[in-house]
C-alpha positions, 0 to 999 in steps of 0.5 A: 982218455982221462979226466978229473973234473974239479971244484974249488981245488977239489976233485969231484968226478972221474971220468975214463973212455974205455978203449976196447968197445964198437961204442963210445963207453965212458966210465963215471966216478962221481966223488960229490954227489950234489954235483951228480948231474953237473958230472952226467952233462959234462961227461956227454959234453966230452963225448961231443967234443971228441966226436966232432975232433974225429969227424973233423980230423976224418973229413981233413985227411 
């Protein structure tokens, strides 16, 4: 997964799940650093999300 976190039109964070891993890995590239936390949250609210997809997808079929 890939995704580029915006504000105002302006990107400000990078953020990629390395594939090859026993864990959820996620690289962070943070281009605004007033934004640097707001950045952290989002990228573990990401994490969340994709994890519930899975287990909801796991328990469906």
């Amino acid at each position: 997964y890939e995704f580029k976190m915006f504000y105002k039109g302006e990107v400000i964070g990078e953020a990629s799940k390395k594939i090859f891993s026993l864990t959820d890995q996620y690289e962070l590239k943070v281009l605004d650093e007033n934004f640097s936390l707001e950045l952290i949250a989002l990228c573990l609210a990401l994490n969340n999300i994709k994890d519930l997809e899975n287990a909801s997808s796991a328990s469906n079929g």
